[in-house]
Every structure is written in C-alpha cells, then in structure tokens.
TORKOL-4160 file (C-alpha; in steps of 0.2 Angstrom, whole numbers, padded with zeros to 4 digits, m for minus):
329
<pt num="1" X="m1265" Y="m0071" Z="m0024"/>
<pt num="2" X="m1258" Y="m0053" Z="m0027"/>
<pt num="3" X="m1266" Y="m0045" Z="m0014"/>
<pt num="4" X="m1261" Y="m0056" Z="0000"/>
<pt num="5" X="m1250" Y="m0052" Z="0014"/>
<pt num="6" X="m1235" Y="m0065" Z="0009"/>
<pt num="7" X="m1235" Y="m0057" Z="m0010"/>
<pt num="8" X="m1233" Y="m0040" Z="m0001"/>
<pt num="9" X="m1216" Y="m0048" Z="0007"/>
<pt num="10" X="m1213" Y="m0054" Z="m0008"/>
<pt num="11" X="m1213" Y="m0041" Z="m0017"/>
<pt num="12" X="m1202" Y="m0031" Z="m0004"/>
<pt num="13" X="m1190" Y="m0044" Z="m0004"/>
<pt num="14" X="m1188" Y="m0045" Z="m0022"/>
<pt num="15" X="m1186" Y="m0027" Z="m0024"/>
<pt num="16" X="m1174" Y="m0028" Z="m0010"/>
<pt num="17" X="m1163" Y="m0043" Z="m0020"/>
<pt num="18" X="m1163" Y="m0033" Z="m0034"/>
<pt num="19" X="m1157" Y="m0016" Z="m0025"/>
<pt num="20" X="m1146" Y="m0027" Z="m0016"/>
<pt num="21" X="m1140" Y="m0033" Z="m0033"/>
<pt num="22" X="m1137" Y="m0019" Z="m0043"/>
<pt num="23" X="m1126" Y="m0009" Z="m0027"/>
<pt num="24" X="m1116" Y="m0024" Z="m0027"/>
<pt num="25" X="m1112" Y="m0024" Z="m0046"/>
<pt num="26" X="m1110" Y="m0004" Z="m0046"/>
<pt num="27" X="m1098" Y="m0010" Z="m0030"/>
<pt num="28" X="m1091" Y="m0020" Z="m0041"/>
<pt num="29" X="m1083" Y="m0007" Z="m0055"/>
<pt num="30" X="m1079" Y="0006" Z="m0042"/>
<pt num="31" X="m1068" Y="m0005" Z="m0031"/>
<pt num="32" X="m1048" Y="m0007" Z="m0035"/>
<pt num="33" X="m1047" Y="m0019" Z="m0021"/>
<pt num="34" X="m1045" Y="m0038" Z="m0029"/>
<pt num="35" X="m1051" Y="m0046" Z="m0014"/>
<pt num="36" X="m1066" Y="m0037" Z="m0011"/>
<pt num="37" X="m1070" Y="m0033" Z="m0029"/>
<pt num="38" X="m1070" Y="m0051" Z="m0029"/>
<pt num="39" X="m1082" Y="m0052" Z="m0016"/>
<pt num="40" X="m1094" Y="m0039" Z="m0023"/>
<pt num="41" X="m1094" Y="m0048" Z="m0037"/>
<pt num="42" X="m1099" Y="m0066" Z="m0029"/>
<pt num="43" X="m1114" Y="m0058" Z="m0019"/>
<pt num="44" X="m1121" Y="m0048" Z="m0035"/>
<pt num="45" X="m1122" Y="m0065" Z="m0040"/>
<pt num="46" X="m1130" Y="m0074" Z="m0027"/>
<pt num="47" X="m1141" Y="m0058" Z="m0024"/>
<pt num="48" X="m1145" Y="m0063" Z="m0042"/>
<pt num="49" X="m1150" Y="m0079" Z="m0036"/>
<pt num="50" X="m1161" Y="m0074" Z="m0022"/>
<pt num="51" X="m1171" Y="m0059" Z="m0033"/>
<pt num="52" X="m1176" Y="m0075" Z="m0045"/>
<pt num="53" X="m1180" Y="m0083" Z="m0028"/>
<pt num="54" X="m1195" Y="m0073" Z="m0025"/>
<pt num="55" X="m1197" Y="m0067" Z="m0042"/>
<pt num="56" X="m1203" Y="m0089" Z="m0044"/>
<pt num="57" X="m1212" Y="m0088" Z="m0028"/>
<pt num="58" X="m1223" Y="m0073" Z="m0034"/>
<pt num="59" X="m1225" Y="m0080" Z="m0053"/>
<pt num="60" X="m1233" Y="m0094" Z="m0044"/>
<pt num="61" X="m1246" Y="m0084" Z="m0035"/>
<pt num="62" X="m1249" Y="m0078" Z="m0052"/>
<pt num="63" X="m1240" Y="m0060" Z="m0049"/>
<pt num="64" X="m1231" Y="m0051" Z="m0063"/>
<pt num="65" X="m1216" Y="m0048" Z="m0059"/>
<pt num="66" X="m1210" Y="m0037" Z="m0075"/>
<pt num="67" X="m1215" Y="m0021" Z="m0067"/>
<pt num="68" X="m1205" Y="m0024" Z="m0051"/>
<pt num="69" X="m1190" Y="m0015" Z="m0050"/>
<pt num="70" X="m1175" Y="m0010" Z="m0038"/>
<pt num="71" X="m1179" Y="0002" Z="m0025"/>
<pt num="72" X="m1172" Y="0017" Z="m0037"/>
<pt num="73" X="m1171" Y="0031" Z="m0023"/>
<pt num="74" X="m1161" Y="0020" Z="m0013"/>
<pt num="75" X="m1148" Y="0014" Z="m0024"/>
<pt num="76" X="m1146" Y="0034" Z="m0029"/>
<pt num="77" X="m1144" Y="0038" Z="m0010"/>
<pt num="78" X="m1132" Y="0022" Z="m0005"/>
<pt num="79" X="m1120" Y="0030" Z="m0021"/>
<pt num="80" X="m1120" Y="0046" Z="m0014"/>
<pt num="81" X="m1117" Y="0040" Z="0006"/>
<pt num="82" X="m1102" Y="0030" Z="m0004"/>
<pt num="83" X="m1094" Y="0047" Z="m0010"/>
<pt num="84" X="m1097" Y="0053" Z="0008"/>
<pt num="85" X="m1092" Y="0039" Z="0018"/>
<pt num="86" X="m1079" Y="0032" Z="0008"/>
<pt num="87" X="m1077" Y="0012" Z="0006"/>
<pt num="88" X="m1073" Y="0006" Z="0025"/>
<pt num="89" X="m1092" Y="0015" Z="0030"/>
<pt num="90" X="m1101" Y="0009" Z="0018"/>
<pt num="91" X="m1096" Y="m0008" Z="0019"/>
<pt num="92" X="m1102" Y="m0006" Z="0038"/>
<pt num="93" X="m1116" Y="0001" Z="0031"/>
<pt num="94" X="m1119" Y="m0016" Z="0019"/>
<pt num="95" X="m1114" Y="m0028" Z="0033"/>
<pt num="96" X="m1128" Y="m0020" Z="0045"/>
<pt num="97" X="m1142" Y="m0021" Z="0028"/>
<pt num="98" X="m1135" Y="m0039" Z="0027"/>
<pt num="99" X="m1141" Y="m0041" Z="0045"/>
<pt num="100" X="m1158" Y="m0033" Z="0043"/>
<pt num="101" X="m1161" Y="m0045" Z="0029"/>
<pt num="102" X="m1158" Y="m0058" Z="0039"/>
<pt num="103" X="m1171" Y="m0051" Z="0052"/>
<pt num="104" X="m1184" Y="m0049" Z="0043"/>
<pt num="105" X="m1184" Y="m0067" Z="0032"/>
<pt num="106" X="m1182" Y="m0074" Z="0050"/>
<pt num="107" X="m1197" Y="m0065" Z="0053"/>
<pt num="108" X="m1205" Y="m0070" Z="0039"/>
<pt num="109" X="m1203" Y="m0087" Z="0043"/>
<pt num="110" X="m1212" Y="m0088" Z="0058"/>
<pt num="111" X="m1225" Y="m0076" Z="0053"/>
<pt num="112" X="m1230" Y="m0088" Z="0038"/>
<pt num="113" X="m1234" Y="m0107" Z="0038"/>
<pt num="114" X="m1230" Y="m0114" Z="0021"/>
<pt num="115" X="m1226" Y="m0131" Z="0016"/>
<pt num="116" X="m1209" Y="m0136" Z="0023"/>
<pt num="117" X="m1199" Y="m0138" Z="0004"/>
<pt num="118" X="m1202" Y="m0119" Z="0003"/>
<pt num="119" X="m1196" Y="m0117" Z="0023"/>
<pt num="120" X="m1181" Y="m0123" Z="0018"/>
<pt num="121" X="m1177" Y="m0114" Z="0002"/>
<pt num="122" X="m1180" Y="m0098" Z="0014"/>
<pt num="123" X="m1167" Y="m0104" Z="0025"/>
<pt num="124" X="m1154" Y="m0106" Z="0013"/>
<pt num="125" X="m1157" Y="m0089" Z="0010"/>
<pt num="126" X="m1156" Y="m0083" Z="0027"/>
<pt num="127" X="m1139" Y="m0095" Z="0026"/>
<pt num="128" X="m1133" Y="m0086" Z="0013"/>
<pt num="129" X="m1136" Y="m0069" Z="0019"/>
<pt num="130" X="m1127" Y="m0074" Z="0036"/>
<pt num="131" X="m1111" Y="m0078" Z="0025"/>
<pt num="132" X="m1113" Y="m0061" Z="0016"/>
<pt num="133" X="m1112" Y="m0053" Z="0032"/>
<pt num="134" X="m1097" Y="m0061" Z="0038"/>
<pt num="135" X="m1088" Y="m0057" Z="0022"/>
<pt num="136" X="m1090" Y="m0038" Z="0028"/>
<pt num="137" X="m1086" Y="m0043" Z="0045"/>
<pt num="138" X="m1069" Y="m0049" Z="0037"/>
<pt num="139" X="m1067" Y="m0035" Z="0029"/>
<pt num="140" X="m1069" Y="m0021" Z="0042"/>
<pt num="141" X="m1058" Y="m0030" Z="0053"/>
<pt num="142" X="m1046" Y="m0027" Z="0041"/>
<pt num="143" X="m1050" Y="m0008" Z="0041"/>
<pt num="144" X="m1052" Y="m0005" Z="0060"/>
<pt num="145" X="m1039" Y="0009" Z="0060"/>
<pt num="146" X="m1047" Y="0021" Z="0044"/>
<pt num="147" X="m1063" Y="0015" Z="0054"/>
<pt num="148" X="m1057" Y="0025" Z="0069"/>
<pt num="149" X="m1049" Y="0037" Z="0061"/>
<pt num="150" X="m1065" Y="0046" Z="0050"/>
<pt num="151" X="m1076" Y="0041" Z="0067"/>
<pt num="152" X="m1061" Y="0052" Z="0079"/>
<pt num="153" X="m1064" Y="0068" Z="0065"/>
<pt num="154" X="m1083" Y="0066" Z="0065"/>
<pt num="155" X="m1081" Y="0066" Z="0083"/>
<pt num="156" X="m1069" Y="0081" Z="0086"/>
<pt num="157" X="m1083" Y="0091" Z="0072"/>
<pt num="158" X="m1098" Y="0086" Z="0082"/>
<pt num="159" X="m1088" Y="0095" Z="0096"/>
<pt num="160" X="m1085" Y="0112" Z="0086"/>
<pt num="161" X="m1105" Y="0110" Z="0082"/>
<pt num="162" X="m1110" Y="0110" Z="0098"/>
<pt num="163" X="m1097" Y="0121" Z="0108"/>
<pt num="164" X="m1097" Y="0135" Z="0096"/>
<pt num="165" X="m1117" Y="0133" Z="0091"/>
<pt num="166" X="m1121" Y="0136" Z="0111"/>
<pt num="167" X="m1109" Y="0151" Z="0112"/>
<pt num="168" X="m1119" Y="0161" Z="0096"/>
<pt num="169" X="m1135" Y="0156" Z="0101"/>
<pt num="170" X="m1131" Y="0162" Z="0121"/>
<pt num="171" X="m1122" Y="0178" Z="0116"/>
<pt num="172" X="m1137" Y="0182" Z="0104"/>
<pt num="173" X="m1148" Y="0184" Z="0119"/>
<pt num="174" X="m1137" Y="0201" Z="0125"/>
<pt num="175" X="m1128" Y="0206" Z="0109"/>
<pt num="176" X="m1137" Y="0215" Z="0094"/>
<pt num="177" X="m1125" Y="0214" Z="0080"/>
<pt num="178" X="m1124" Y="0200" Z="0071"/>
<pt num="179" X="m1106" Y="0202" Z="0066"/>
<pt num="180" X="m1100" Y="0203" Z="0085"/>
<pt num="181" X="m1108" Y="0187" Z="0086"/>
<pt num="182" X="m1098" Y="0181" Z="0072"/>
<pt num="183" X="m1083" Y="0186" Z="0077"/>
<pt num="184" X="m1085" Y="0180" Z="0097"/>
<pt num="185" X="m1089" Y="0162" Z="0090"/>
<pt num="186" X="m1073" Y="0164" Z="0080"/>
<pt num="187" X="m1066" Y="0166" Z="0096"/>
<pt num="188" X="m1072" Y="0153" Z="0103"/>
<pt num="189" X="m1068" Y="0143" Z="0088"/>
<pt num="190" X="m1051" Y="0147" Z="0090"/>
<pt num="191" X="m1048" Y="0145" Z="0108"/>
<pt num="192" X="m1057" Y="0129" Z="0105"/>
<pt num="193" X="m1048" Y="0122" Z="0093"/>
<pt num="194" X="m1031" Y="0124" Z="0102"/>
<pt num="195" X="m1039" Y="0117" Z="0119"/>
<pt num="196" X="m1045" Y="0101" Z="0110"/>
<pt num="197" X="m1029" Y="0101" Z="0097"/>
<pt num="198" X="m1018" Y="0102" Z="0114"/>
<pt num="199" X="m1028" Y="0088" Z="0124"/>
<pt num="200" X="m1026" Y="0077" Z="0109"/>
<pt num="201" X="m1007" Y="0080" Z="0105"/>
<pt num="202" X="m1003" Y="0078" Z="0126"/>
<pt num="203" X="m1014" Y="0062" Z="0127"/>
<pt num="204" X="m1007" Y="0052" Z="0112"/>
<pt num="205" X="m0989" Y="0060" Z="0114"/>
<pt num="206" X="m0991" Y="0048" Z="0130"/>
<pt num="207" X="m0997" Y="0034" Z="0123"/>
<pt num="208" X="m0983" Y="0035" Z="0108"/>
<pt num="209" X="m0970" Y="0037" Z="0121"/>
<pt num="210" X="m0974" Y="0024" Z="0130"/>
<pt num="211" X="m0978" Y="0010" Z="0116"/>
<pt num="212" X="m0957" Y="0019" Z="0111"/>
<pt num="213" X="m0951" Y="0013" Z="0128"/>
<pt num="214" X="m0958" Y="m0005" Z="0129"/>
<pt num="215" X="m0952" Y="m0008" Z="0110"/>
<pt num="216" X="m0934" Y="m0002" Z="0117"/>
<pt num="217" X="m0936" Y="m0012" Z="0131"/>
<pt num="218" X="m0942" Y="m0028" Z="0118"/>
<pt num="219" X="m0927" Y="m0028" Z="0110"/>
<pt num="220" X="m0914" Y="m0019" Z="0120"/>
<pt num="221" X="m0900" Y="m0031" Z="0112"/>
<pt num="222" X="m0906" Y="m0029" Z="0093"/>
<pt num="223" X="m0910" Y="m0015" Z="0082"/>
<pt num="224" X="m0918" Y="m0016" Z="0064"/>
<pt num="225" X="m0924" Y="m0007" Z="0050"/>
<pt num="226" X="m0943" Y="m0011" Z="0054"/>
<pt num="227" X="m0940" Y="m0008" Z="0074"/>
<pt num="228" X="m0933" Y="0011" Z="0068"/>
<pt num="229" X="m0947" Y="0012" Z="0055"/>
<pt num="230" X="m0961" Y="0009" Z="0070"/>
<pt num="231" X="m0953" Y="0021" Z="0080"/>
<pt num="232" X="m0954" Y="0034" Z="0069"/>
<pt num="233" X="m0970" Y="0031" Z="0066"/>
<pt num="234" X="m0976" Y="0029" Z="0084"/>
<pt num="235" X="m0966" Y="0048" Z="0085"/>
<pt num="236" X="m0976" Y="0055" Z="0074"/>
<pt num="237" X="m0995" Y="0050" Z="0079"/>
<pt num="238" X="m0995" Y="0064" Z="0091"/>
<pt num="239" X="m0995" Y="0076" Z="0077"/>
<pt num="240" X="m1007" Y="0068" Z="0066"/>
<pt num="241" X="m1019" Y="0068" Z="0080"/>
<pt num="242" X="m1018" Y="0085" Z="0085"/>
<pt num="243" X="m1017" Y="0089" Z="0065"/>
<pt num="244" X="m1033" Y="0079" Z="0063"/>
<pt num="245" X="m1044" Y="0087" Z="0079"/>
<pt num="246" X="m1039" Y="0103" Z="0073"/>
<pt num="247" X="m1045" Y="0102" Z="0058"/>
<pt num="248" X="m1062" Y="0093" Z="0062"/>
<pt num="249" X="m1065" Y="0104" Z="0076"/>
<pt num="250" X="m1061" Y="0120" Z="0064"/>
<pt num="251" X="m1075" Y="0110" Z="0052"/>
<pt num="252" X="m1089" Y="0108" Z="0066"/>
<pt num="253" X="m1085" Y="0127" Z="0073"/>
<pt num="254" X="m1087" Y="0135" Z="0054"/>
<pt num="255" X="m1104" Y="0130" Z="0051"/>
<pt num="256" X="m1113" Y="0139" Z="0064"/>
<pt num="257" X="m1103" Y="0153" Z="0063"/>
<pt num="258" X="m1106" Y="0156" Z="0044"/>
<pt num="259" X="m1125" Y="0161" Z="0046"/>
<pt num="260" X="m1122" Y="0175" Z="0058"/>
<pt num="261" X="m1109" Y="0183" Z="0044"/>
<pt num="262" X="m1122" Y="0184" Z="0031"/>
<pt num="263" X="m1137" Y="0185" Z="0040"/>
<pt num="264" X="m1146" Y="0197" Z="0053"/>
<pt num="265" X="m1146" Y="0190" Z="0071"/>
<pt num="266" X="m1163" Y="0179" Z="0073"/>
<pt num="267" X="m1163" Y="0173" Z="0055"/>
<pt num="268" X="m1142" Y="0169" Z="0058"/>
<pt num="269" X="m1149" Y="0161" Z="0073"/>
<pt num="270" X="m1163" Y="0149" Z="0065"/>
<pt num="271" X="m1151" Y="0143" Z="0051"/>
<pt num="272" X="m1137" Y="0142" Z="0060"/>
<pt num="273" X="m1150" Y="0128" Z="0073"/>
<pt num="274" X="m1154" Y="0120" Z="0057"/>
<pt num="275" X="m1138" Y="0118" Z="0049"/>
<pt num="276" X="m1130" Y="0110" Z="0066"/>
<pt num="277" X="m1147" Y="0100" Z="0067"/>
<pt num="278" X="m1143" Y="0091" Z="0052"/>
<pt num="279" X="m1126" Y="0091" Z="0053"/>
<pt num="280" X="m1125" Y="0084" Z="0070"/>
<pt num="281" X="m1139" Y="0070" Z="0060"/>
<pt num="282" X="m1128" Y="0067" Z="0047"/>
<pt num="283" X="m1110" Y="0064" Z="0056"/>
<pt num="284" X="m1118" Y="0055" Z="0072"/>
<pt num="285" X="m1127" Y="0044" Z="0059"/>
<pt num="286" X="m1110" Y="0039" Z="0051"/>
<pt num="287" X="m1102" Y="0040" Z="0068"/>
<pt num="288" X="m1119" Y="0024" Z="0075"/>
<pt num="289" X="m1116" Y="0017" Z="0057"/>
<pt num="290" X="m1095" Y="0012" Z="0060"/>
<pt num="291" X="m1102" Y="0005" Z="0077"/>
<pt num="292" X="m1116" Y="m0004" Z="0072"/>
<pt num="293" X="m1129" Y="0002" Z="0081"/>
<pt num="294" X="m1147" Y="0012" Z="0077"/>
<pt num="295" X="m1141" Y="0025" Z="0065"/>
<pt num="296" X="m1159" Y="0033" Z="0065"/>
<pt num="297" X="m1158" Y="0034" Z="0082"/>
<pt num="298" X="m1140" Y="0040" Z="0087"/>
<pt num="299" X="m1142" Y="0054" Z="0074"/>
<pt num="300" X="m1158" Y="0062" Z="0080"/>
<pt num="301" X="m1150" Y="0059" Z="0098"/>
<pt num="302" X="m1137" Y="0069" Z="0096"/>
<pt num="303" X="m1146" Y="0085" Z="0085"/>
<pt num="304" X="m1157" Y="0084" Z="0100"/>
<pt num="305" X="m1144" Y="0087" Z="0112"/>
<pt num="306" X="m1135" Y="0099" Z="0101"/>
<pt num="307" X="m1153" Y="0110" Z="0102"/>
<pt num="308" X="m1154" Y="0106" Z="0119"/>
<pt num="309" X="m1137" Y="0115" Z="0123"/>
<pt num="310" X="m1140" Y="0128" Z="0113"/>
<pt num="311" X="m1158" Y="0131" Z="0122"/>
<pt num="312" X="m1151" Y="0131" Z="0140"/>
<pt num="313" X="m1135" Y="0143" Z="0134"/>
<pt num="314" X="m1150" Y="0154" Z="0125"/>
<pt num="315" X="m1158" Y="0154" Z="0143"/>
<pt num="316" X="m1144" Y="0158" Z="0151"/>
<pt num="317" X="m1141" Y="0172" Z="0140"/>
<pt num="318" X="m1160" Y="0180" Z="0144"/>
<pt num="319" X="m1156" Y="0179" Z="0163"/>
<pt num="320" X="m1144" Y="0187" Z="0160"/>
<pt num="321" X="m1149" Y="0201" Z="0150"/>
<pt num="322" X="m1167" Y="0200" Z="0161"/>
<pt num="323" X="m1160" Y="0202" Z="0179"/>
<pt num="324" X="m1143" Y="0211" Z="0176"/>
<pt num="325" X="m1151" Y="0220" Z="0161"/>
<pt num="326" X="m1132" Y="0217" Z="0151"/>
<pt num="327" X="m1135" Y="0221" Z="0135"/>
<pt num="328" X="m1119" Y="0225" Z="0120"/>
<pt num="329" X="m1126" Y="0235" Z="0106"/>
C-alpha cells in the first residue's frame, strides 16, 4: 500500500537511483578521461536498472510512480561541489554515497521480511552497488597525489583561518580602530605565511634530498635520461611546497581580515566569526570527504574549534584590557 513503511523506502530509494542516475550521465559529458567516462557511463546504466527496480516494486503495491523524480536539489548541489572540488573529490564523494547505499539496502533487508525471490533481487543490488564502489576505489588510487595535494592547501588555509581569525578577535578586545585591527592581522598574515612557507620548504627540501641520494646511491654505476628527469623533479618539490603553503595560508588569512577593512569593529568582528565558521565548514568538509570519514561531522568540528580559539584569544584580550587597563585608541 502507498502508505506503508516499505513504499516509503521505496520511494527513497527510487529517487535516490534516479539522482544516482542522472549525476552519472551529467558525469558522463563532463569527463575527458576514456576510462572513467567509460565507467560513469556503465553505472548510469545499471543505476538505470536499479531506479526500474524499485520503480516494479512500488507499481506492484499499486504506487504511481510517474510523479517521482530525482532529488533535484541535490543533483544542483553535487554540480556545484564538482566545480569546487574538482574530479578526484568528487569521485571520493561518489565512492562514499555508493557506500551509504550499500548501508541503508542492507539495512533494509533485515528491517523487512519479504518473500525470498525479492531478498535476492535486493542483494544483487547491494552486489552491484559494492562493484560501483570499488570502481571509485580504483580510480582514487590512481589520483592519491592530486588527492593530497588539494587536502595539503585546504590544510595550510584552515591554518591562516584560525591563526589570523584568533589574532583579530583578541586584539579587538584592546584596540578601537578597526583599521589597526586590519592591519595587525596583516601582520600576522605575513609573518605567518613566511613561518609556515619556511617549515614547508625546510621539511620537504629534506625529504627530496634524501629520496636524491638513495637514487644516486641506486644507481651509482648508470645514469639515464629518466634517472635525471626524477632528479630534477625531486629538486624542485621543495618550492612547490613552499609555493603551495603560501599561497593557502595567504587564502585562509584573507578572509578574516577582509571584514575589519570595511566594517566597524564589533560588526568586522561578527562577520569575520561567520565567514571562518563556514569556511572552516566547507574546507574541513572536503578535507573528511578525501579521507573518508564523517564529512558533517569533521566540518562542524573544526568551525567549533576555529570559534573556540578565537573565544579564549577574545578572553585573553579582556584580561588584559580589565586588569592591566591596556587599551590602543
């Protein structure tokens, strides 16, 4: 019947094939890789499949099904995450919705006793939906290094957030103008910036130096093309590092700063809080989603930490100004 609880999974499920679906097709155009194009292609079809899956089940419990559609907002927001994240992400992203799915009709399966032709059909799915997800596995392996190398910038900006965010917020408790504020977080920003840009350059010059010396010592009696070619890449990852920290801590340290350059002190102070909050959201988020882990809950984690630093800073900033009356006009 169409109000029972198994036509309400259903339903979800269905709309979640279709979703599933048309992402992959969409997918599909926008990828220039062959292999992978090939692979969105395969699981729009399968996807396909499994929406006329539940789309049978429901017609069965006398459900119409021609008012069921994709999840609309969703497939609006995957695009836009897709033009954020770029393609390695958001196949992480796909690979962890594959494993969801996964959860849920296993769930599904032991909630609900239904006769054991249909148990079976449900299983294929979940088979189905298992292989979907190793295909992305696959896939990421292959991308491990772009992988690390946008979680290394969001990283490095989630640093500028936070540093820089607790230095405004603390000054604000002794200094009235908000332009001096402005100006002492660009301090910071700086100083910052070459700290974190110097502990980068020093950490990998180390490590390329010494993957250098054990391909010398590897082949001590011959010298190639290829064997000069990875040398001079191996020099040169120390620069790219520092290049890359710089300019994500530069990013993180700009958007707390902006506020206080426009705004007067306490208003500056608010927005600059909410602009890290959900910055902090947004690049953690990406950050728990290359990883694999909750993305909901890593983001708000973080934001919360971000707010906690600047709190404590803020305090420290009021005792100050309380007990040692310090106070810059």
């Amino acid at each position: 019947m169409v109000g029972t609880s198994n036509s309400r999974y259903q339903i979800k499920f269905l709309r979640d094939e279709l979703t599933d679906m048309i992402f992959y097709t969409y997918m599909y155009r926008k990828t220039e890789d062959p292999e992978l194009k090939e692979n969105f292609k395969q699981l729009a079809t399968i996807e396909n499949e499994h929406a006329n899956f539940w789309g049978q089940s429901l017609k069965s419990s006398n459900v119409d099904i021609n008012k069921i559609t994709y999840r609309r907002t969703k497939f609006f927001f995957m695009k836009i995450i897709r033009v954020i994240v770029g393609k390695n992400l958001i196949i992480n992203l796909l690979e962890h919705g594959e494993y969801q799915s996964i959860r849920k009709y296993k769930t599904y399966l032991e909630s609900y006793k239904q006769e054991d032709d249909y148990k079976k059909k449900v299983n294929d799915l979940i088979s189905s939906e298992m292989q979907h997800e190793e295909i992305f596995a696959n896939k990421i392996s292959k991308s491990v290094k772009n992988i690390q190398k946008s979680r290394d910038f969001l990283y490095g900006m989630s640093d500028g957030l936070v540093e820089v965010l607790a230095t405004l917020v603390g000054l604000s408790a002794i200094i009235t103008s908000h332009i001096d504020i402005a100006l002492s977080g660009v301090v910071v920003g700086i100083s910052g910036t070459f700290s974190m840009t110097l502990g980068a350059y020093l950490a990998q010059k180390s490590e390329s130096e010494y993957k250098i010396a054990m391909l010398n010592r590897k082949h001590i009696f011959s010298r190639s093309k290829g064997l000069e070619n990875m040398i001079n890449q191996y020099s040169s990852e120390a620069t790219i590092s520092a290049l890359n920290t710089a300019i994500s801590y530069i990013t993180g340290a700009v958007i707390p700063i902006l506020p206080f350059v426009f705004f007067q002190k306490y208003m500056a102070v608010a927005l600059s809080v909410i602009l890290v909050f959900i910055a902090q959201m947004i690049s953690n988020s990406i950050v728990a989603l290359s990883l694999n882990t909750p993305i909901l809950k890593s983001g708000l984690r973080a934001s919360l930490l971000a707010l906690g630093a600047a709190a404590a800073t803020f305090a420290a900033g009021e005792i100050f100004h309380i007990i040692f009356h310090i106070s810059l006009l």
